[in-house]
FILUMSE-87384 format. One record per residue (C-alpha): residue number from 0; chain; x, y, z. Coordinates in steps of 0.001 Angstrom, whole numbers, always signed. Layout:
N
r zaza = NUM	kevex = A	east = X	north = Y	up = Z
...
//
This chain:
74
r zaza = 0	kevex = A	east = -9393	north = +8978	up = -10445
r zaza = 1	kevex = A	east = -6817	north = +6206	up = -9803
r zaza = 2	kevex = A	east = -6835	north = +3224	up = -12204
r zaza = 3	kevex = A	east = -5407	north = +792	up = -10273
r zaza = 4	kevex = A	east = -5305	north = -1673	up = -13782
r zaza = 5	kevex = A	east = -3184	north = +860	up = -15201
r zaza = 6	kevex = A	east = -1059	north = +847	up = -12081
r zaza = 7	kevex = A	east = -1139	north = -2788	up = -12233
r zaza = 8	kevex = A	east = +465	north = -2991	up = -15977
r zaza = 9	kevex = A	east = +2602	north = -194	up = -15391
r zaza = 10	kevex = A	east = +4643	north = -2114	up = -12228
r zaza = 11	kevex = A	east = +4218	north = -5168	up = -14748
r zaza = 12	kevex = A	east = +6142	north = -3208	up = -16886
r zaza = 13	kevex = A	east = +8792	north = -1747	up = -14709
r zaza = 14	kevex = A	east = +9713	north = -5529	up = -13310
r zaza = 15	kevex = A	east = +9856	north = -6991	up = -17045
r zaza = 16	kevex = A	east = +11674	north = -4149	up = -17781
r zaza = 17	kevex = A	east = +14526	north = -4800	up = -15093
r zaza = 18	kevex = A	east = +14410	north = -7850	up = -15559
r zaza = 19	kevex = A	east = +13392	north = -9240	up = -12268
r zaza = 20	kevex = A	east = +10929	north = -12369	up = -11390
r zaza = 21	kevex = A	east = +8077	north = -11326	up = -9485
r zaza = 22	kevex = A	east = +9261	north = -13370	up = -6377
r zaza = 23	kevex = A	east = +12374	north = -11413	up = -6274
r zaza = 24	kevex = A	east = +10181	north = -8183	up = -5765
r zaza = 25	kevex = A	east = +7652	north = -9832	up = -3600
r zaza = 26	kevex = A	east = +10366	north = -10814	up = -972
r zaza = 27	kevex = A	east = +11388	north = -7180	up = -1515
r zaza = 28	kevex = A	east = +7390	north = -6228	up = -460
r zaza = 29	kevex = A	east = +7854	north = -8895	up = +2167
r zaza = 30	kevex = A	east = +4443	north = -10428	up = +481
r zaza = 31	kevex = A	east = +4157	north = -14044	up = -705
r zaza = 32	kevex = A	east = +4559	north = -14236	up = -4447
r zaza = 33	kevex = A	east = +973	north = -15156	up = -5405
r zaza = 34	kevex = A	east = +285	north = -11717	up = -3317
r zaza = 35	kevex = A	east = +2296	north = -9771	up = -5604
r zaza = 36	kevex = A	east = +554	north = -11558	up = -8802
r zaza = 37	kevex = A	east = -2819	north = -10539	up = -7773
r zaza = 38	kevex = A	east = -963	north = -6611	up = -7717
r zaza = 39	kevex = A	east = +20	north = -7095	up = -11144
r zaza = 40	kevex = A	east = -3723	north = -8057	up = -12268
r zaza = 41	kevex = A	east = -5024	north = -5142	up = -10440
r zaza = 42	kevex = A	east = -6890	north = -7613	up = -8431
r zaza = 43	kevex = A	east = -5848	north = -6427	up = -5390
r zaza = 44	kevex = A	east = -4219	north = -2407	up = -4171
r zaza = 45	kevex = A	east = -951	north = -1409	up = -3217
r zaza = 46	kevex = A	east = -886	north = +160	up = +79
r zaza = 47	kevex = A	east = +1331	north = +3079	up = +540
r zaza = 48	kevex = A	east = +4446	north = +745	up = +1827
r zaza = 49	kevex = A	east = +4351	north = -837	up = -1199
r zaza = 50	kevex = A	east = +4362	north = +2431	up = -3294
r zaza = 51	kevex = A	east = +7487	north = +3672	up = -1492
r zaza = 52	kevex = A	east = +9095	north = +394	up = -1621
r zaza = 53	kevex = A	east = +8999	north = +42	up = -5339
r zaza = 54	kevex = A	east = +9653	north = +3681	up = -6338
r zaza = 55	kevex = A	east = +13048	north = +2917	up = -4302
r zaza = 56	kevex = A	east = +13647	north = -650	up = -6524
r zaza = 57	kevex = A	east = +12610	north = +931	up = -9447
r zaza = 58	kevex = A	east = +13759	north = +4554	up = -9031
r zaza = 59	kevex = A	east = +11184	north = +5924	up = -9936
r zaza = 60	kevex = A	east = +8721	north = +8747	up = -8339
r zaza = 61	kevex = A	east = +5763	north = +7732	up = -6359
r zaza = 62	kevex = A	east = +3957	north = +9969	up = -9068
r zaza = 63	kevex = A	east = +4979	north = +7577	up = -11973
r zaza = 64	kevex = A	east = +3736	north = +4664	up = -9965
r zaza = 65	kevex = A	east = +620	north = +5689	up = -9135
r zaza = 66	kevex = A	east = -266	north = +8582	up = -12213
r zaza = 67	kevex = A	east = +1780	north = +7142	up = -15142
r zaza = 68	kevex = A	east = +4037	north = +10922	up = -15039
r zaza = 69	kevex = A	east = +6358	north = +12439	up = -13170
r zaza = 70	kevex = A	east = +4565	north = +15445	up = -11505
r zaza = 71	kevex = A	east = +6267	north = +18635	up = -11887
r zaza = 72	kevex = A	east = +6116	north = +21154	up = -8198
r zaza = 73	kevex = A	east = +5386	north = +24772	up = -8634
//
C-alpha cells in the first residue's frame, strides 16, 4: 500500500536536502506554494505530473518517490 505520509517526508527530505525553498519547487509544479505545503504534510496527493516533475528536479526514480527504493527490472 502507498503511504502517502512517508511520501510526504521523503520529498520533504529531498528539497531540504538540495537546498531549495518550497516556493522554488512549487513554481516548478506550477502549484501555489501553500499547495505544495499541504504535499509535504501528506495532506493532500501528488498526481502523476507531479511525480514525474520532481523525479526530473530531484533525479531521482519515480520508484524512490513513491516506494522509498529504487526498483530493480528483471
Amino acid at each position: 500500500m502507498i503511504d502517502k505520509i512517508k511520501i510526504a517526508e521523503r520529498i520533504k527530505a529531498l528539497r531540504c536536502q538540495s537546498k531549495y525553498s518550497q516556493q522554488y519547487i512549487a513554481d516548478r509544479l506550477y502549484i501555489s506554494q501553500p499547495a505544495y505545503s499541504l504535499l509535504e504534510t501528506g495532506k493532500n496527493y501528488l498526481v502523476l505530473d507531479h511525480i514525474a516533475r520532481l523525479s526530473e528536479i530531484y533525479r531521482r526514480t519515480t520508484d524512490f518517490l513513491i516506494l522509498g527504493s529504487e526498483r530493480q527490472q528483471d
